[in-house]
C-alpha positions in Angstrom: 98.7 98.5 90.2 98.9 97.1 86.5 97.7 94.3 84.9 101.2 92.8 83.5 100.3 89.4 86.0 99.2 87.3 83.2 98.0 90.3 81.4 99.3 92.0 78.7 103.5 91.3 78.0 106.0 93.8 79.2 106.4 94.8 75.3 103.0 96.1 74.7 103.1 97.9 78.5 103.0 101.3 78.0 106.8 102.7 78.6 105.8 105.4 81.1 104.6 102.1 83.2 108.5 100.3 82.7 110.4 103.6 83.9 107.9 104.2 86.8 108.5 100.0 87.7 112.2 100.7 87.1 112.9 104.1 89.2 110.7 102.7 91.9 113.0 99.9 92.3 116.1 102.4 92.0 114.9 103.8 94.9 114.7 100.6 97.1 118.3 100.2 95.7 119.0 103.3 96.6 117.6 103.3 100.6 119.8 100.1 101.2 122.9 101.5 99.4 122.4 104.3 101.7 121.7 102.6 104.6 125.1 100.1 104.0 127.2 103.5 103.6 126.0 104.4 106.5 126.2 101.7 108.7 127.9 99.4 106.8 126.3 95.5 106.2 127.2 94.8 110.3 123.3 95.5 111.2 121.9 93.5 108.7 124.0 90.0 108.9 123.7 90.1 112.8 119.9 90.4 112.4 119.8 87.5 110.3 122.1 85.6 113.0 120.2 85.7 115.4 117.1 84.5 114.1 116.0 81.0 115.7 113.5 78.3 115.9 110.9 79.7 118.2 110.9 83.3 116.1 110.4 81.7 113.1 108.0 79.4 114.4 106.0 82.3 115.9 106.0 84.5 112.3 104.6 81.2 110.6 101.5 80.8 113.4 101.1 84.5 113.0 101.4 84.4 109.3 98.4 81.9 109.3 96.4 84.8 111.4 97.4 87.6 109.2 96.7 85.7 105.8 93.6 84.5 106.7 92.2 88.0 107.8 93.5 89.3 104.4 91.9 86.8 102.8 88.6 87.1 104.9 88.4 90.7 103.8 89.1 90.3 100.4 86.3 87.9 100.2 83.9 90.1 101.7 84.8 93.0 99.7 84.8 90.7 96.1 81.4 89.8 97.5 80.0 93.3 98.1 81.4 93.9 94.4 79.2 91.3 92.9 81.9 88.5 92.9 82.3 85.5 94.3 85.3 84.4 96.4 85.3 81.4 98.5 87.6 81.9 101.8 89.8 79.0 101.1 90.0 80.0 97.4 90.8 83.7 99.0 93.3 82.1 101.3 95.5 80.3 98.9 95.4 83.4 96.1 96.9 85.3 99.2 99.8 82.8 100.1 100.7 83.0 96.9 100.6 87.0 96.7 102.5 87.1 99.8 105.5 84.9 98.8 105.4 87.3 95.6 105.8 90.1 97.4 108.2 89.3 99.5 110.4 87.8 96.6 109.9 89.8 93.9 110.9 93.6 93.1 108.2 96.3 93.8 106.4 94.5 96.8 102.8 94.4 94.5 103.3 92.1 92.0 101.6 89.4 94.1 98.6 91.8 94.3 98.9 92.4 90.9 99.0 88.5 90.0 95.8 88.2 92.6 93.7 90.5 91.4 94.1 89.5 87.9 93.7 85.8 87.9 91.2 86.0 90.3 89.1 88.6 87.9 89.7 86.0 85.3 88.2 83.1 87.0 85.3 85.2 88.0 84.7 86.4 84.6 85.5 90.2 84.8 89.3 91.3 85.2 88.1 95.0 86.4 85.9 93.8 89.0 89.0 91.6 90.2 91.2 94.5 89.9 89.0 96.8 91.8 88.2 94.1 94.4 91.6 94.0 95.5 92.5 97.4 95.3 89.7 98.2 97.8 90.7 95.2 100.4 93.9 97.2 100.5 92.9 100.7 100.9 90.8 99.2 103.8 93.8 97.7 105.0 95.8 100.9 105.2 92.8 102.9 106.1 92.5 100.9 109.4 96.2 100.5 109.7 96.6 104.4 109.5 93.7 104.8 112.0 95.4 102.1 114.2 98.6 104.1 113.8 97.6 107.3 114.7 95.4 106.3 118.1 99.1 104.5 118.9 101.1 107.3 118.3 99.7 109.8 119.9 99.3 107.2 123.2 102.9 107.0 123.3 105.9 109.1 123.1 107.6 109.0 119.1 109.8 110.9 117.0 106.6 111.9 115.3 104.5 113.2 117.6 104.6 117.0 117.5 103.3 116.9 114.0 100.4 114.8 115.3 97.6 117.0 115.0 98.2 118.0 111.4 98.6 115.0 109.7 95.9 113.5 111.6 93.2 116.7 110.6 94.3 116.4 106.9 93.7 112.6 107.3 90.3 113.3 108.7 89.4 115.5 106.2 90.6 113.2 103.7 88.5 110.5 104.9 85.3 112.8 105.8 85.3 114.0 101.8 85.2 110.2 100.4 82.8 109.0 102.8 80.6 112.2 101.9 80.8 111.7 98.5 80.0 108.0 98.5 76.7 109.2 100.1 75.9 112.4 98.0 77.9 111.3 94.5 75.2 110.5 91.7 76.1 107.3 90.2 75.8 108.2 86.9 77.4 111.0 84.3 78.5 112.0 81.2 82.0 112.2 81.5 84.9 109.0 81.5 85.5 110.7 85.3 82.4 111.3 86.8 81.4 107.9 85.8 84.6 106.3 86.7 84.2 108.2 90.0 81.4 107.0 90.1 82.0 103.9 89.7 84.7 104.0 92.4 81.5 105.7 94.6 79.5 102.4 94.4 82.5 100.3 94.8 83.3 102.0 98.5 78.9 101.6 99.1 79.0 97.9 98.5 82.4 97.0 99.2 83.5 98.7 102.1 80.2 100.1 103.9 77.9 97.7 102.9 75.9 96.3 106.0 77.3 92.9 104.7 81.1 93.6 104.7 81.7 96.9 107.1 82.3 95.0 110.0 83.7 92.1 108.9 86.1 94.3 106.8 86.8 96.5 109.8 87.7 93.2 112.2 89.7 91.8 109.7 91.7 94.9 109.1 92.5 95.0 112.4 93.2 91.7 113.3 95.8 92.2 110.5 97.2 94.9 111.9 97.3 93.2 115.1 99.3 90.5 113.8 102.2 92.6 111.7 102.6 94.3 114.7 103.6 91.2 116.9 105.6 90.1 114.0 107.5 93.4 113.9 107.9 93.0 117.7 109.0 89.2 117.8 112.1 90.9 115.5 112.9 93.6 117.7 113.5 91.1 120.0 114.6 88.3 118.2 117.5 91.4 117.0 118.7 91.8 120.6 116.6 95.3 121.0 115.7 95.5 125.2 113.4 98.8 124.8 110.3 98.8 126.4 107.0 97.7 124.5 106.0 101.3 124.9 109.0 102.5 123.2 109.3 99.8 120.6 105.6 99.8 119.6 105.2 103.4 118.0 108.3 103.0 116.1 107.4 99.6 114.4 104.4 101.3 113.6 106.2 104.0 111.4 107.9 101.1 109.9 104.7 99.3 108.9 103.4 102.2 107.0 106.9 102.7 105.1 105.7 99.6 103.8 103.2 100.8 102.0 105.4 103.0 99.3 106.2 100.5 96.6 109.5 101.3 96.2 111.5 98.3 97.9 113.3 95.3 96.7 112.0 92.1 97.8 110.3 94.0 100.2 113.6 95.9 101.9 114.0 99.6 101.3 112.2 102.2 102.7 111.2 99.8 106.0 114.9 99.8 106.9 115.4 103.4 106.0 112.5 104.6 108.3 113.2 102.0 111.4 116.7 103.2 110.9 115.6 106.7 111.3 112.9 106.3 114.1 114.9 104.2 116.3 117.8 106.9 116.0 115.3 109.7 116.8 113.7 108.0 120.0 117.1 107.3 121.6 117.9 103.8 120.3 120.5 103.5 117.6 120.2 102.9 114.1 121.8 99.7 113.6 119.3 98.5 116.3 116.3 100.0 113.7 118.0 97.8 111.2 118.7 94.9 112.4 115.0 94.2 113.7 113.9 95.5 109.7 115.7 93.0 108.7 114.9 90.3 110.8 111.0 91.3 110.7 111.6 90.8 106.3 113.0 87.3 107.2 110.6 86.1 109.2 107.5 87.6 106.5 109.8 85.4 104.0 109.6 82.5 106.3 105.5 82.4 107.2 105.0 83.5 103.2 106.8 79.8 102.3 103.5 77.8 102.2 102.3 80.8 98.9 105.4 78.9 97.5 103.6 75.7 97.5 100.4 76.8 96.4 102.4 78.2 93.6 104.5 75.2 92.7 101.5 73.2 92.9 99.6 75.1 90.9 101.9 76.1 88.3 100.7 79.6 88.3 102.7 82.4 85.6 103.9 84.7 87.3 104.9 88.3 86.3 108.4 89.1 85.0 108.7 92.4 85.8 107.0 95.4 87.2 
């Protein structure tokens, strides 16, 4: 995450920063190019086909749900950090973030705009910054946790490798949460004190008696909500699978989401449904066709972040 959302200009952004935006977006390119070599464009126009009124009406009521539960735990975490955030401020800054997302190359610049403008207002652009960089770990935390209780529960091209990645994720986990405890706040070096900085951030963000379990019901709330988004396209596609079938693979879809690598949001979601529903015995245009629809139907319940941006007049970032 950079700071180029009303920050400094692309021309004094540090060039590493432009080629890492650039072959991030190549690779987004590249997933779709694959995917239509494959498959040709057939899975993608007859997703969009099919979409009607009641899908599209359902993905804005649960776009309401999902955005407000982002923005709920992004105000509890900014709190926790010593900075104020109002919920219907919140809620507004994250329309906005999600219609830049889903519009704009990279799938963070929203984020990016958020955090900064919000950091502004407040008075301190690295509290902002860190803010919403820690409502989105928790985010993905609960999302991987959520994923992983899922998987196992049901049958997925995944499975067998299971234990591993969930004992690495474990450990992973058990060492930050150690060291928030046991860290010493303070130190000599730009690390340790950037680490431990990072330390306090996760004690009063995240695990603060204040914001834990709001945080933690927000997360998965959110969760909840992608998921019957995801599943209102699988259907909405023409896919006839069973729930218990469909709902392990949209999972693995929702975390592809997370590599910001995409364009407009497309990329690695299609190439991973594309893959999953292959492996579990579906077909691969099936995969996607409901990516697809499920980035459509994100684009439709993101539409009212275009009027808070329009009537706001807000800068927004050129470039990644």
């Amino acid at each position: 995450m950079g700071d180029e959302a009303g920050g400094s200009t692309p021309a004094t952004a540090p060039p590493g920063r432009s080629i890492w935006g650039w072959a991030r977006l190549a690779l987004g390119l590249a997933v779709l190019a694959g995917l239509v070599y494959w498959l040709g464009t057939g899975p993608f126009l007859a997703g969009l086909r099919l979409i009607d009124a009641p899908a599209l009406a359902a993905a804005l009521a649960i776009g309401v749900l999902t955005t407000v539960c982002a923005a709920w735990r992004w105000s509890l975490v900014a709190g926790g950090l010593g900075v104020r955030l109002p919920l219907p401020q919140a809620v507004a800054h994250c329309y906005r973030a999600v219609f830049l997302n889903a519009t704009l190359p990279g799938g963070i610049l929203g984020d990016v705009h958020r955090a900064v403008r919000h950091g502004r207002e407040a008075g301190d652009v690295g509290r902002g910054i860190r803010a919403v960089v820690w409502e989105r770990v928790a985010g993905q935390v609960v999302l991987v946790a959520v994923a992983v209780v899922l998987l196992f529960a049901f049958p997925s091209p995944v499975r067998p490798y299971l234990p591993v990645a969930t004992a690495v994720a474990v450990a992973v986990l058990a060492g930050v949460l150690l060291a928030a405890w046991l860290l010493p706040e303070s130190g000599a070096s730009r690390w340790t004190r950037a680490l431990g900085t990072a330390v306090a951030d996760v004690r009063a963000g995240l695990l603060g008696r204040r914001t834990w379990a709001g945080v933690l019901v927000a997360s998965a709330l959110a969760v909840a909500g992608h998921l019957a988004t995801f599943l209102v396209a699988a259907r909405t596609a023409g896919s006839t699978a069973p729930l218990t079938l469909l709902l392990p693979l949209t999972l693995l879809a929702l975390l592809a989401m997370g590599v910001p690598a995409n364009v407009a949001g497309f990329g690695p979601r299609e190439g991973v449904a594309a893959w999953a529903f292959a492996a579990a015995g579906l077909t691969a245009a099936e995969g996607v066709a409901t990516a697809t629809v499920y980035g459509a139907l994100v684009l439709v319940a993101s539409l009212p972040g275009a009027a808070v941006l329009l009537a706001r007049r807000v800068r927004v970032p050129a470039t990644v």
